[in-house]
LUMNU-84026 format. One line per 5 residues: number of its first residue (from 1); their letters; for each residue x, y negated, z of N, C-alpha, C. Coordinates in steps of 0.05 Angstrom, whole numbers, plus 5000, padded with zeros to 4 digits. Atoms other than C-alpha are relative to their C-alpha. Example, Ala and Ser with C-alpha at 12.3 -4.5 7.8 and 13.67 -1.06 7.14 Angstrom:
2
1) as) 5018/5024/5000/5246/5090/5156/5018/4976/5000  4984/5024/4999/5273/5021/5143/4985/4978/5014
END
This chain:
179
1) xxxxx) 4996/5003/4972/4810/4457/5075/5029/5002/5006  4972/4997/4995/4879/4439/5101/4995/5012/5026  4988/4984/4983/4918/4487/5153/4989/4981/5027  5015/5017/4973/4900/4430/5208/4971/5006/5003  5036/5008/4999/4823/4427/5193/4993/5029/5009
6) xxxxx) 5004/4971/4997/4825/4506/5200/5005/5009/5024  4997/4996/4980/4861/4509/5263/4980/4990/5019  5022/5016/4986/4811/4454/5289/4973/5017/4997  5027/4981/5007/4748/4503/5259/5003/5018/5027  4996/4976/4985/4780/4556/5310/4992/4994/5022
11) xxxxx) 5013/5013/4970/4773/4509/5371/4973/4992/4998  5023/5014/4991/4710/4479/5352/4969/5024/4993  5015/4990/5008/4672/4532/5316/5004/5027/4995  4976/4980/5014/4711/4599/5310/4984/5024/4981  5007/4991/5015/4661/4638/5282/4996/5003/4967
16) xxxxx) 4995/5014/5033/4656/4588/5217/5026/5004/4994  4972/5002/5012/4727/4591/5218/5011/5024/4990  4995/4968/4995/4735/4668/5222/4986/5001/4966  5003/4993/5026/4689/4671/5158/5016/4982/4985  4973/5021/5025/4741/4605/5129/5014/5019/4989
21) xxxxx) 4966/4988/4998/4794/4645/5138/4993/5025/4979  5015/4969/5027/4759/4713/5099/4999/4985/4981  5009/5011/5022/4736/4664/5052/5034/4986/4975  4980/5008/5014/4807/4634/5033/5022/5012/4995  4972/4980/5008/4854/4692/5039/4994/5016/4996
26) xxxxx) 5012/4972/5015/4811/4756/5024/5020/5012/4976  4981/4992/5021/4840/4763/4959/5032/5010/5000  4966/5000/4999/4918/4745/4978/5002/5025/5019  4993/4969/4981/4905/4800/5040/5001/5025/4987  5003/4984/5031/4879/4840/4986/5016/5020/4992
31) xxxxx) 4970/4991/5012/4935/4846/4952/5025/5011/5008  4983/4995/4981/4983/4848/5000/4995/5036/5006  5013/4966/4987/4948/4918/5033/5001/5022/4981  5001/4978/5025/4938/4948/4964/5024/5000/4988  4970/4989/5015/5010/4943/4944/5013/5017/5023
36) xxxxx) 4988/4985/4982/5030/4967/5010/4994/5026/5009  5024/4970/4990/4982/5025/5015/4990/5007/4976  5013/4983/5031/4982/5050/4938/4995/5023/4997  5008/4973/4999/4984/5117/4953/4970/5010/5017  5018/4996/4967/4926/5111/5011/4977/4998/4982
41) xxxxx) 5034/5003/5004/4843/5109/5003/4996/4970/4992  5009/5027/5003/4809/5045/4988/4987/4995/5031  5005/5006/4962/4783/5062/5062/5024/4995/5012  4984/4993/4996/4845/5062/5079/5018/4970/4998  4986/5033/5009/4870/4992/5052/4974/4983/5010
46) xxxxx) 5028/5021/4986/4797/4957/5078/5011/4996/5021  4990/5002/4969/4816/4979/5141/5017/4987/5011  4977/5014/4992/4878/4955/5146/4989/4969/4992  5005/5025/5012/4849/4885/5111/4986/4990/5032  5014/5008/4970/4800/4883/5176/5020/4993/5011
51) xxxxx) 4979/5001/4976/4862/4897/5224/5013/4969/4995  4993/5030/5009/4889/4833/5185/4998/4980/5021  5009/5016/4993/4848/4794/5197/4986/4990/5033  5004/4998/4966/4831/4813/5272/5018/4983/5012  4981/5007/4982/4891/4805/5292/5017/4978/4997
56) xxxxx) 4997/5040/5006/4904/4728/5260/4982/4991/5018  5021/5009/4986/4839/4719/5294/5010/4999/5030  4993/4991/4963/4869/4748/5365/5026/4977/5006  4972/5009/5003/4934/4716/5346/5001/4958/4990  5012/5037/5008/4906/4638/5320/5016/4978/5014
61) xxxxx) 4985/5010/4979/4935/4607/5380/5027/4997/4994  4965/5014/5003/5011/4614/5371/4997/5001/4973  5004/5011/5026/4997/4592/5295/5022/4971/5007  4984/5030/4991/5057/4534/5300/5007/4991/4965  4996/5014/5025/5053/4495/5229/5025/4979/4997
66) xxxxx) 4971/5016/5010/5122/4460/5229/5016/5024/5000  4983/4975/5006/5147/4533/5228/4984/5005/4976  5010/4992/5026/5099/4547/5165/4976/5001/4995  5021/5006/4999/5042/4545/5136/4974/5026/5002  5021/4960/4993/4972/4599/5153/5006/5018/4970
71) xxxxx) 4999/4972/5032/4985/4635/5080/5024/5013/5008  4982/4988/4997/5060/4643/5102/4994/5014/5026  5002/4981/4969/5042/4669/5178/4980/5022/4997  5011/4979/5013/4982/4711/5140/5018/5020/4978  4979/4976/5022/5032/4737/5090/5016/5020/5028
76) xxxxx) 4979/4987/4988/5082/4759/5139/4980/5017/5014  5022/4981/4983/5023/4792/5194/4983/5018/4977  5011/4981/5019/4996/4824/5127/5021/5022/4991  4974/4985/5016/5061/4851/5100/5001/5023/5037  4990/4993/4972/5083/4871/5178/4973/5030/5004
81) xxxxx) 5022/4980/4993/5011/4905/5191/4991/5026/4978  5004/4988/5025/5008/4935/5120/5019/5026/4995  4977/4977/4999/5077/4976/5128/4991/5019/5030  5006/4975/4979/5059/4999/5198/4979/5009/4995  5025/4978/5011/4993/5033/5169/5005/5018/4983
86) xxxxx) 4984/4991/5017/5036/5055/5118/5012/5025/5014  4987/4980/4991/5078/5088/5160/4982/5032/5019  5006/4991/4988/5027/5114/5206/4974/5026/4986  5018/4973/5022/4981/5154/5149/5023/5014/4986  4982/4975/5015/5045/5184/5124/5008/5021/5021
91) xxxxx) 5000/4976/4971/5055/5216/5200/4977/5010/4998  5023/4990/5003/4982/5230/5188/4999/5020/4989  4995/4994/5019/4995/5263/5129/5028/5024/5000  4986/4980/4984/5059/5305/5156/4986/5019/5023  5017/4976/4987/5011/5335/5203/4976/5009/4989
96) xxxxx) 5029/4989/5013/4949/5352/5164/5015/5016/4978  4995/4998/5028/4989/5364/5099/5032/5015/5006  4975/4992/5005/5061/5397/5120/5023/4970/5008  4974/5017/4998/5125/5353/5128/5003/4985/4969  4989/5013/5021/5138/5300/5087/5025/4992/4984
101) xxxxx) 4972/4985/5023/5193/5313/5035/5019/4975/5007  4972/5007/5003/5265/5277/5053/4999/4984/4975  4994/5008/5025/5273/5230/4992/5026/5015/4981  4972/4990/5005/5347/5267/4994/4989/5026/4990  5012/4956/5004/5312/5344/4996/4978/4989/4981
106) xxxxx) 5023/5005/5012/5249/5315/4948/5014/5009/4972  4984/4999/5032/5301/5312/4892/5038/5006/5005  4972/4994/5010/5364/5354/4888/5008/5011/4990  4985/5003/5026/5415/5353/4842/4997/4986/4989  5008/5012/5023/5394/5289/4817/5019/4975/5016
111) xxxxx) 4970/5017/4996/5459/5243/4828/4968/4969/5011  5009/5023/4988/5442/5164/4858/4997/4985/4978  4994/5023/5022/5448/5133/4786/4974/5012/4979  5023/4993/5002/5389/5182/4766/4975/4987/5012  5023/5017/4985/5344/5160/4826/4996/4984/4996
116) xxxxx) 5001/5025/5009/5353/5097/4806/4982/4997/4977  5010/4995/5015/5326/5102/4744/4973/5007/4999  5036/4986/5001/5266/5146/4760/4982/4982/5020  5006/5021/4988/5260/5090/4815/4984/4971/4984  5001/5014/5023/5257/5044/4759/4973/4999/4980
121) xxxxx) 5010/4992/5016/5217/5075/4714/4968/5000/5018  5022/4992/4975/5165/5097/4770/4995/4966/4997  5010/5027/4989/5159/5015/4786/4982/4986/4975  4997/5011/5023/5147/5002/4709/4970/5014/5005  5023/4984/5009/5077/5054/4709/4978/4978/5013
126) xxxxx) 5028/5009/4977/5010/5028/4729/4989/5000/5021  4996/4985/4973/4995/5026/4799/4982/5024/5001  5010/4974/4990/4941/5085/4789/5014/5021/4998  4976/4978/5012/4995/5126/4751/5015/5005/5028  4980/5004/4988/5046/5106/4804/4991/5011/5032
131) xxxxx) 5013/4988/4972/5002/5124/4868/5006/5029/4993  5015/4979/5005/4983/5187/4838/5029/5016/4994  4977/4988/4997/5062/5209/4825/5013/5006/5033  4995/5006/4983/5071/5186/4894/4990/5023/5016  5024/4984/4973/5016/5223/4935/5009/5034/4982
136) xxxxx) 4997/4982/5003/5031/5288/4893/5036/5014/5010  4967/4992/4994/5111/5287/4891/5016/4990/5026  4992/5012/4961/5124/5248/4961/4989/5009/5017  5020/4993/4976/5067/5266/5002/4999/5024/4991  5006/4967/5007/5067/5330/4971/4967/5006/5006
141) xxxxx) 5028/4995/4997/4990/5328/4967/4995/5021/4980  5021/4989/5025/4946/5376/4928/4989/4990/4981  5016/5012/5023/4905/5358/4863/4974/4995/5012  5028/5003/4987/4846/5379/4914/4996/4964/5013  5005/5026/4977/4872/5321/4969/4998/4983/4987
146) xxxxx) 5002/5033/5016/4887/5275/4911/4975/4981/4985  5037/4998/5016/4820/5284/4884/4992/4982/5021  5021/5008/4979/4788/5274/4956/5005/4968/5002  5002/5023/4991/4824/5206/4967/4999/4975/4970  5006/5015/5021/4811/5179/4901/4969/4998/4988
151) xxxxx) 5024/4985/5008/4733/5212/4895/4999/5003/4971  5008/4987/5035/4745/5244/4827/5005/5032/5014  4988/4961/4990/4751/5327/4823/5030/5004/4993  4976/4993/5007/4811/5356/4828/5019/5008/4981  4992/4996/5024/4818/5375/4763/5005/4971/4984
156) xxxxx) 4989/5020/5005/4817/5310/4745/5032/4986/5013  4969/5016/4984/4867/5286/4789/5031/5016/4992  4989/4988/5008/4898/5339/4764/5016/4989/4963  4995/5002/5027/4902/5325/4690/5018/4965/5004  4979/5036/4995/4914/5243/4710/5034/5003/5016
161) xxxxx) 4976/5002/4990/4980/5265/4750/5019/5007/4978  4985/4992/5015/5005/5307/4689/5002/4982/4975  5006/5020/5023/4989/5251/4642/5027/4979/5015  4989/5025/4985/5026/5201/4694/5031/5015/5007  4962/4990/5006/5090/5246/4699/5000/5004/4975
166) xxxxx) 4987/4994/5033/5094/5265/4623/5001/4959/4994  4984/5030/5013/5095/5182/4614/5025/4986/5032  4978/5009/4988/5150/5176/4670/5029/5012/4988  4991/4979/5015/5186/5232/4642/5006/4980/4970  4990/5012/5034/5186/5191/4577/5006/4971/4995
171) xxxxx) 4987/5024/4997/5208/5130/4607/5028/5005/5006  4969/5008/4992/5269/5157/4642/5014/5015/4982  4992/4980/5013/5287/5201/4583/5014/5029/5000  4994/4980/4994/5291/5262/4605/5016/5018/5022  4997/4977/4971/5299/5290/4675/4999/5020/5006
176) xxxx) 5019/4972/4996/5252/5338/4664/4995/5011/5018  5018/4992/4976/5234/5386/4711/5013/4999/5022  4986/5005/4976/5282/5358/4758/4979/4978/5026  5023/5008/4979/5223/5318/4781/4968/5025/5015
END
């Protein structure tokens, strides 16, 4: 279905079009949400996938295709909606959970050519690894909370974080317990 025939679904049928539209970008929203919200729930990234898609739905209308095509005006309203949920469970997360750590106060004494590196290294891990460094050493979560938003026990989440820093740890060669 071309970008025309879709817009036309919206005027003539919008309900068929509403499931088009689920049916042909699901996945790419997907993706989008879950890279932007790796530290977050899988409730947590749905949700935001809904909001997506609502708000293309609300938004259909000023859709102008000689400015680009629906994947690029879905990318950008995914990316856009994906960071502000982002931002708004980490204020979440500052009030349930304490203040969220300064990137500057998270890590000091560790020069800008370090960060880099552990920046680096961090991007290189798997995204479960890489959440799971995230939500403990950024969000300063517990093993309990990390558990809750992942549904394993805490002990697990526990053991998977010390597994997921001892192989960051052995990517950036030795920081050590500066992280």
């Amino acid at each position: 279905m071309t970008d025309m025939e879709l817009l036309a679904l919206y005027r003539d049928d919008e309900s068929t079009a509403v499931r088009e539209t689920v049916r042909l970008y699901l996945p790419y929203v997907r993706a989008i949400a879950a890279d932007k919200l790796a530290a977050f729930t899988k409730e947590d990234i749905e949700e935001t996938v809904s909001d997506i898609f609502i708000r293309f739905w609300r938004t259909v209308e000023g859709v102008d295709l000689s400015r680009g095509s629906i994947r690029a005006y879905i990318c950008v309203l995914a990316k856009s909606i994906a960071l502000r949920k982002r931002a708004q469970l980490a204020g979440r997360l500052e009030t349930e959970g304490g203040d969220m750590p300064d990137t500057a106060e998270a890590s000091p004494g560790i020069s800008p050519e370090e960060k880099s590196e552990m920046i680096d290294a961090l991007s290189l891990l798997p995204e479960e690894e890489r959440s799971l460094i995230l939500m403990k050493y950024y969000f300063g979560l517990s093993h309990k909370e990390i558990g809750k938003a992942l549904h394993i026990s805490a002990k697990a989440a526990q053991k998977r974080t010390e597994r997921a820093l001892k192989k960051l740890k052995e990517r950036i060669g030795g920081l050590d317990d500066d992280l």
